[in-house]
Backbone as JSON Lines, residues from 0, in Angstrom:
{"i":0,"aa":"X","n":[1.43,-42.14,-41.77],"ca":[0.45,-41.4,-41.0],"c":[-0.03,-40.21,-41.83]}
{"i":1,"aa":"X","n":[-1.27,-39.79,-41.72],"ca":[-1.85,-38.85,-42.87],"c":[-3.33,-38.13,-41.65]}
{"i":2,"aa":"X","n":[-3.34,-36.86,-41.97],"ca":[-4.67,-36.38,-40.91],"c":[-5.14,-36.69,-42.01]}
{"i":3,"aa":"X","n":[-6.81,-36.82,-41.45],"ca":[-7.9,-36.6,-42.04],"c":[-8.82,-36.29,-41.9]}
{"i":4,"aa":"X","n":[-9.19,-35.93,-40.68],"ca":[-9.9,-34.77,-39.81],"c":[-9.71,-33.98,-39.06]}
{"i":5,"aa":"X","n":[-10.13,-32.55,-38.92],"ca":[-10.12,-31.57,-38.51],"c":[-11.21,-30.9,-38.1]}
{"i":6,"aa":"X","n":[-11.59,-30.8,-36.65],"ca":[-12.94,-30.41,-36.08],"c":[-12.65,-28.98,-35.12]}
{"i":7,"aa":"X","n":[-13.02,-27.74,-35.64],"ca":[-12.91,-26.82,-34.92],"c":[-14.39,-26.14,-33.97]}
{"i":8,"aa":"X","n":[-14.21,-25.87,-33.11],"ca":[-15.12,-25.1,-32.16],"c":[-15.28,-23.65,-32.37]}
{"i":9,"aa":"X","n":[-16.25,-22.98,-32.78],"ca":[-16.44,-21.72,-33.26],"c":[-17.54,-21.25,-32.07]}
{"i":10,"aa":"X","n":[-16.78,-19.99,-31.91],"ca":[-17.95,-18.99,-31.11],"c":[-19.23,-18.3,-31.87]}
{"i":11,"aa":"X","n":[-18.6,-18.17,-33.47],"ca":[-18.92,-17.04,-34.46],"c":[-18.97,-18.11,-35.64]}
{"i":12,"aa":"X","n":[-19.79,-19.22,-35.82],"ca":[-20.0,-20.49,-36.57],"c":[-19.91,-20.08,-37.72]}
{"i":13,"aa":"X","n":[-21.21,-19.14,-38.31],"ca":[-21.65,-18.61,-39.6],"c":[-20.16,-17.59,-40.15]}
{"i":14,"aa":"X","n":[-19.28,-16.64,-39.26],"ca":[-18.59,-16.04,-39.25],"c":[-17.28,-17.53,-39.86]}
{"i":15,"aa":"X","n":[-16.89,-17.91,-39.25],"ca":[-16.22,-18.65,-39.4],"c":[-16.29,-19.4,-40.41]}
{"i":16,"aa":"X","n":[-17.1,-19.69,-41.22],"ca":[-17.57,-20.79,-42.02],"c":[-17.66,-19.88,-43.15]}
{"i":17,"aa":"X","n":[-17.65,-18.16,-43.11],"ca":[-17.31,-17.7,-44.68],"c":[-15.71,-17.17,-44.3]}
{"i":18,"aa":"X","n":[-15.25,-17.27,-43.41],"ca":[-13.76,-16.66,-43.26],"c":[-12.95,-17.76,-44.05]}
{"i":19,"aa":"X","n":[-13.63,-19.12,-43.49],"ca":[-12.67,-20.51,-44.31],"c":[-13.02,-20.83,-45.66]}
{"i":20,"aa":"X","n":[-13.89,-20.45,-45.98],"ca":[-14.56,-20.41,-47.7],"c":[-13.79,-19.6,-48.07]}
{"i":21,"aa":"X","n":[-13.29,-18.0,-47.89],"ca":[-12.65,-17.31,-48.29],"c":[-11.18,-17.62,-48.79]}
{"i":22,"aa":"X","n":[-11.41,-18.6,-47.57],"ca":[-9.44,-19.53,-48.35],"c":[-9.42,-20.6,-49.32]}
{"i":23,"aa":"X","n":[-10.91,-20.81,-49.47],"ca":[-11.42,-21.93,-50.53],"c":[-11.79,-23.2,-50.68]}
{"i":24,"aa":"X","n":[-12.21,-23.37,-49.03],"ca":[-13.09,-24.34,-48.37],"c":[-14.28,-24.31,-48.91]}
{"i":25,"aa":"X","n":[-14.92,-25.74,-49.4],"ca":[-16.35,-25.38,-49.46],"c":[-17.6,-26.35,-48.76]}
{"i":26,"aa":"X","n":[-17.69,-25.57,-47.74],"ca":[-18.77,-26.2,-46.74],"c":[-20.06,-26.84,-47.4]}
{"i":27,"aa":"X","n":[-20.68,-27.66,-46.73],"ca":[-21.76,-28.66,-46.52],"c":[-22.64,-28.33,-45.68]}
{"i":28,"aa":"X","n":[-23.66,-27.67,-45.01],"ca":[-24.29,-28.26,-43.77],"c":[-24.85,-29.46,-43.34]}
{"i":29,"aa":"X","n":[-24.49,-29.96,-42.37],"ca":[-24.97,-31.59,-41.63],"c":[-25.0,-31.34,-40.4]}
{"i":30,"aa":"X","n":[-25.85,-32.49,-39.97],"ca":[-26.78,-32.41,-38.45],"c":[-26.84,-33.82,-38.95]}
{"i":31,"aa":"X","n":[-26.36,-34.5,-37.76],"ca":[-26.55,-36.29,-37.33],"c":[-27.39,-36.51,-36.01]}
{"i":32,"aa":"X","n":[-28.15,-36.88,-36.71],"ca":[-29.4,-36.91,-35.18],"c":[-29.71,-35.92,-34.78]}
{"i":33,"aa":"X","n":[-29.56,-36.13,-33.26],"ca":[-29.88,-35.23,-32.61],"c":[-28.37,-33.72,-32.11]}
{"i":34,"aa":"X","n":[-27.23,-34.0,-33.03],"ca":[-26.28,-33.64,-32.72],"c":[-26.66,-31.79,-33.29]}
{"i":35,"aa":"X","n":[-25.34,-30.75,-33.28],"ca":[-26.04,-29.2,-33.67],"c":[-25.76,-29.53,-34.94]}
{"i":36,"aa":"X","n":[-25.81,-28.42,-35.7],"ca":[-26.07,-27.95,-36.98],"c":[-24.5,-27.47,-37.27]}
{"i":37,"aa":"X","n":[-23.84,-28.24,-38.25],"ca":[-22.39,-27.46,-38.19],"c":[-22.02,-28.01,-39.52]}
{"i":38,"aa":"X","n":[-20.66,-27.44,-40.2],"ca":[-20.4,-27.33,-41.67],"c":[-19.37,-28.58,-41.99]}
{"i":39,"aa":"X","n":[-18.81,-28.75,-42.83],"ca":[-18.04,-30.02,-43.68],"c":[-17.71,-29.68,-44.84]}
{"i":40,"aa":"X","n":[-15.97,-29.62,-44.74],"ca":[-15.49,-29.57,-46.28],"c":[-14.87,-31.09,-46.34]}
{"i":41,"aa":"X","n":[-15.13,-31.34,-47.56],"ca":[-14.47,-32.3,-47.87],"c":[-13.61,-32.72,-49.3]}
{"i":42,"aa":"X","n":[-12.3,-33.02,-49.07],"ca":[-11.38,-32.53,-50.4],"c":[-10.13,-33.58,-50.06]}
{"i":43,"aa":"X","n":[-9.84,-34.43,-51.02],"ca":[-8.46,-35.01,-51.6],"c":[-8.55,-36.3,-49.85]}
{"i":44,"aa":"X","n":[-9.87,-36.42,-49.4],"ca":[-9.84,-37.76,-48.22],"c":[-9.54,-36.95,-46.97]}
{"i":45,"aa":"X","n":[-9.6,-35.46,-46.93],"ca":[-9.51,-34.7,-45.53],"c":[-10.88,-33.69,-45.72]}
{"i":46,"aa":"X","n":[-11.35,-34.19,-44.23],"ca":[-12.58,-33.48,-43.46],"c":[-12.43,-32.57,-42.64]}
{"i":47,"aa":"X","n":[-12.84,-30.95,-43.0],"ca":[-12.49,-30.3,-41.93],"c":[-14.38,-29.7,-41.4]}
{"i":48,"aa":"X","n":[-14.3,-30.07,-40.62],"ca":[-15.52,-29.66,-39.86],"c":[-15.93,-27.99,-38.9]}
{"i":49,"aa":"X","n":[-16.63,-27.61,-39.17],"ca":[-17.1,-26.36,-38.11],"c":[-17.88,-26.61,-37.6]}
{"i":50,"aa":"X","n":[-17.82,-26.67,-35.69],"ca":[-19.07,-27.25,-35.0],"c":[-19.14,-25.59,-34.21]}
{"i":51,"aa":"X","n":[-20.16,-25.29,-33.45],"ca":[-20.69,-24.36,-32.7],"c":[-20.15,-24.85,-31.52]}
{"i":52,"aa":"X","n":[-19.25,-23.7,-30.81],"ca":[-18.82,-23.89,-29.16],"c":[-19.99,-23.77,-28.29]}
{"i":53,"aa":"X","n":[-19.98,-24.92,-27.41],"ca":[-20.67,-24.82,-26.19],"c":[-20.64,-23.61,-25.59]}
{"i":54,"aa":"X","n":[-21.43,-22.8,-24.61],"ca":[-21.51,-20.89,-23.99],"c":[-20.26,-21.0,-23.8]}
{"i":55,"aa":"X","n":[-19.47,-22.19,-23.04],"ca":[-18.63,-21.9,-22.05],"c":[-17.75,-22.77,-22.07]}
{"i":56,"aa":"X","n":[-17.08,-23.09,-23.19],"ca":[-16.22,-24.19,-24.01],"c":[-14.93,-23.04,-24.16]}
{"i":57,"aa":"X","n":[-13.74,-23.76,-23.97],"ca":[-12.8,-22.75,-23.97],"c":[-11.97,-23.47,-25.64]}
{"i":58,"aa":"X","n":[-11.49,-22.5,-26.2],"ca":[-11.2,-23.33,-27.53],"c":[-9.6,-23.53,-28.18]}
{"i":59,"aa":"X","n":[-8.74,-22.67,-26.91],"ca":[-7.56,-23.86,-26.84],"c":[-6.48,-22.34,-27.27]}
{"i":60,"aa":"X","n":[-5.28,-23.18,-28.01],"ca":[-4.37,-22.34,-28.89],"c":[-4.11,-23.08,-29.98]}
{"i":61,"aa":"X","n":[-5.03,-23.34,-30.61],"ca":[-4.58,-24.45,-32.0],"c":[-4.48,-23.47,-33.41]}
{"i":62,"aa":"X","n":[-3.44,-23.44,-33.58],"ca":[-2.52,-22.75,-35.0],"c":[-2.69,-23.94,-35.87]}
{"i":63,"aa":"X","n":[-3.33,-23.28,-37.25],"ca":[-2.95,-24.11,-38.21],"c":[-2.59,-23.08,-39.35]}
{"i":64,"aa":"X","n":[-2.53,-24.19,-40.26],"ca":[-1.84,-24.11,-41.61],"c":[-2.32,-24.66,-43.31]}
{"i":65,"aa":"X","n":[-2.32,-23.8,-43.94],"ca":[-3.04,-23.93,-44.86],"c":[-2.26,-24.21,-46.44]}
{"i":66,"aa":"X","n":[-2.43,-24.89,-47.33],"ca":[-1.42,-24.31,-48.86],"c":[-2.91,-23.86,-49.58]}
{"i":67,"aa":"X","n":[-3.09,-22.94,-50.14],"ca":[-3.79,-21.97,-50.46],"c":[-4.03,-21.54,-52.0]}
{"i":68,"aa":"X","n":[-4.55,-21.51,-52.93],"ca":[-4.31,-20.68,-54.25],"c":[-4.72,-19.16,-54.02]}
{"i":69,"aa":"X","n":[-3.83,-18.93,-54.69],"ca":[-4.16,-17.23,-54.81],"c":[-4.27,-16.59,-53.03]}
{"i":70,"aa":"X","n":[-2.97,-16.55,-52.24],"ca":[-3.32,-15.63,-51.11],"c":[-3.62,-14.59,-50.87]}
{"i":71,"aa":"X","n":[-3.0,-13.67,-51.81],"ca":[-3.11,-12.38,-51.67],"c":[-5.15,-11.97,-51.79]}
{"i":72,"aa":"X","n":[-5.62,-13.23,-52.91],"ca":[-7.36,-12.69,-52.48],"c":[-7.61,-13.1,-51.49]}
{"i":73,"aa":"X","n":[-7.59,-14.35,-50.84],"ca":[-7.76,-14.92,-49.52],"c":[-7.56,-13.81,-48.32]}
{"i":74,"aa":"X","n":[-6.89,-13.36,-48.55],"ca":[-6.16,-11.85,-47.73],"c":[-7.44,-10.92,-47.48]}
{"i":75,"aa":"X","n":[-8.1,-10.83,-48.21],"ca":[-9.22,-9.92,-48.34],"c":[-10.08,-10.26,-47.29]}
{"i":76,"aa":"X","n":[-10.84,-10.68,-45.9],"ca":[-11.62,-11.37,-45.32],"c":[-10.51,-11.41,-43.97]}
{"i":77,"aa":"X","n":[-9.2,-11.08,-44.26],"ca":[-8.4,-11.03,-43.05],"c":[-7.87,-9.13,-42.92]}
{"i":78,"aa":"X","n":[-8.13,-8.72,-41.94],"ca":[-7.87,-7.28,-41.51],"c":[-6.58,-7.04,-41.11]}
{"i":79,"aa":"X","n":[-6.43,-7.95,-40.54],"ca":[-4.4,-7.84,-39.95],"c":[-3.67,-9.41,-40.22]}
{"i":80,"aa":"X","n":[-3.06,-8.93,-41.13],"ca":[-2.1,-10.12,-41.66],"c":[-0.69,-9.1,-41.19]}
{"i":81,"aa":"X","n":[0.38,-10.45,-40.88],"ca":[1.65,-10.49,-40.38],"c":[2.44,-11.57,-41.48]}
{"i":82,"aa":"X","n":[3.4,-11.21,-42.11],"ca":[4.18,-12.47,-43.01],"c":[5.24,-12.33,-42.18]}
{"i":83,"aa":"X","n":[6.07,-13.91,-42.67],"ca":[7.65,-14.33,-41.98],"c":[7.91,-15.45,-43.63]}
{"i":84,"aa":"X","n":[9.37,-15.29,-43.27],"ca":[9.76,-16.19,-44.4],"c":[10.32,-17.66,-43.72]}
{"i":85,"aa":"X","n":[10.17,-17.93,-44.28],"ca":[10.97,-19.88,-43.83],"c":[11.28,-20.43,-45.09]}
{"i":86,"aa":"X","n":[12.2,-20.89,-44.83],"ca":[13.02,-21.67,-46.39],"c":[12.79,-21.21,-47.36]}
{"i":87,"aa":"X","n":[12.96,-19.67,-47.47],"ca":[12.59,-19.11,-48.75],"c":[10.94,-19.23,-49.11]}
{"i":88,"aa":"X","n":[9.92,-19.55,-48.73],"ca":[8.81,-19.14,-48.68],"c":[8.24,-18.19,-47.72]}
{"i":89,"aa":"X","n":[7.38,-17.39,-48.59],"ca":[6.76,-16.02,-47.65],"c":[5.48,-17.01,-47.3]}
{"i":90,"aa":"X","n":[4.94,-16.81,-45.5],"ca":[4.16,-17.33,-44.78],"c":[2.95,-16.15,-44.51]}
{"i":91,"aa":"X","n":[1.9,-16.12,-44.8],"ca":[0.87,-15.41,-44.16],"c":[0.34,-15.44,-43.02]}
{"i":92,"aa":"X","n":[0.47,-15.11,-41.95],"ca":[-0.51,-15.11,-40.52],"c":[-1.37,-14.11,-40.16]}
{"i":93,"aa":"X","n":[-2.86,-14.88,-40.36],"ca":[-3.9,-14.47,-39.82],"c":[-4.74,-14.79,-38.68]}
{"i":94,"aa":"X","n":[-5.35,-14.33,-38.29],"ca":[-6.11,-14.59,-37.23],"c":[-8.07,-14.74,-37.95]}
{"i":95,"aa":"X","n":[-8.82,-16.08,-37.36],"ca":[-9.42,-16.7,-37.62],"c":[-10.93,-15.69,-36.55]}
{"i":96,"aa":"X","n":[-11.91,-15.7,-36.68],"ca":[-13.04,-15.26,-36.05],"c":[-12.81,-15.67,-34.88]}
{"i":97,"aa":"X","n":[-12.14,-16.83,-34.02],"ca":[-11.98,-16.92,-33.13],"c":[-10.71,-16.79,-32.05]}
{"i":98,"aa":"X","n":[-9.81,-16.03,-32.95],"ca":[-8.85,-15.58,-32.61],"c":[-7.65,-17.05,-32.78]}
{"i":99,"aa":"X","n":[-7.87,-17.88,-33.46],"ca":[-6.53,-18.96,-33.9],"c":[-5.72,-17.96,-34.64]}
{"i":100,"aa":"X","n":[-4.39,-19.07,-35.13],"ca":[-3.65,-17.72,-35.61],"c":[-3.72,-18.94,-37.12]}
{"i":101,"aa":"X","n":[-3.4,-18.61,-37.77],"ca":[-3.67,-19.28,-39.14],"c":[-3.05,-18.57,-40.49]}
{"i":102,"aa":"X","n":[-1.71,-20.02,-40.51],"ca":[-0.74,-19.63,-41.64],"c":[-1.16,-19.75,-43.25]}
{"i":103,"aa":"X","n":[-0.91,-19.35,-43.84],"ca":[-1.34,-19.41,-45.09],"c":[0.12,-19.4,-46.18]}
{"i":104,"aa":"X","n":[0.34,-20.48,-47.2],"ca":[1.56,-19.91,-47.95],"c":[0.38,-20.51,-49.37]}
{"i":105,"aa":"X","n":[1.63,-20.18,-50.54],"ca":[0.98,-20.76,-52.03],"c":[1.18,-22.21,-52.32]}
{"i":106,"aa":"X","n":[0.43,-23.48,-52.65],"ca":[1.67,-24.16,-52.91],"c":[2.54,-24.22,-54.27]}
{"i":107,"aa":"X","n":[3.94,-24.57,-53.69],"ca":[4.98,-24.9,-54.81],"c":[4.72,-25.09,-55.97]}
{"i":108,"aa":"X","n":[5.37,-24.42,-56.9],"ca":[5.07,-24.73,-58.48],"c":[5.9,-26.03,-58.96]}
């Protein structure tokens, strides 16, 4: 079993879509038909998508997780970061334009 997509709901689309570039996502814009206007990274056979929330779309508690190069710049674009350690790796938690909470570590050498 392997994800390969990832579709988030943004209040703050444009906001959101340079917060995840900042971790080193690099968006696409696409529009299929008649569908909205929303972003697409695509890297190593995983799609992570940014669509625009409906007015009145509620957008959950979905935490994710990231392996990252270079966190400490990634850091820059986040105002309140919180770390925890787990198995001897230091974990970054940030919070996303839409208030997700969103881990960040380096990966393994």
């Amino acid at each position: 079993m392997q994800l390969d997509l990832l579709v988030l709901r943004c209040q703050q689309l444009e906001t959101s879509r340079q917060f995840y570039e900042s971790l080193g996502f690099r968006f696409v814009a696409e529009k299929h038909g008649t569908g909205p206007l929303h972003y697409a990274a695509e890297d190593a056979g995983f799609v992570f998508e940014l669509y625009p929330a409906a007015a009145n779309e509620a957008l959950g508690n979905t935490r994710l997780g990231f392996r990252v190069k270079h966190v400490p710049q990634s850091l820059a674009q986040a105002p309140e970061t919180t770390t925890r350690e787990f198995d001897g790796t230091r974990i970054y938690i940030v919070r996303d334009p839409d208030g997700r909470k969103v881990e960040l570590r380096e990966p393994a050498s």
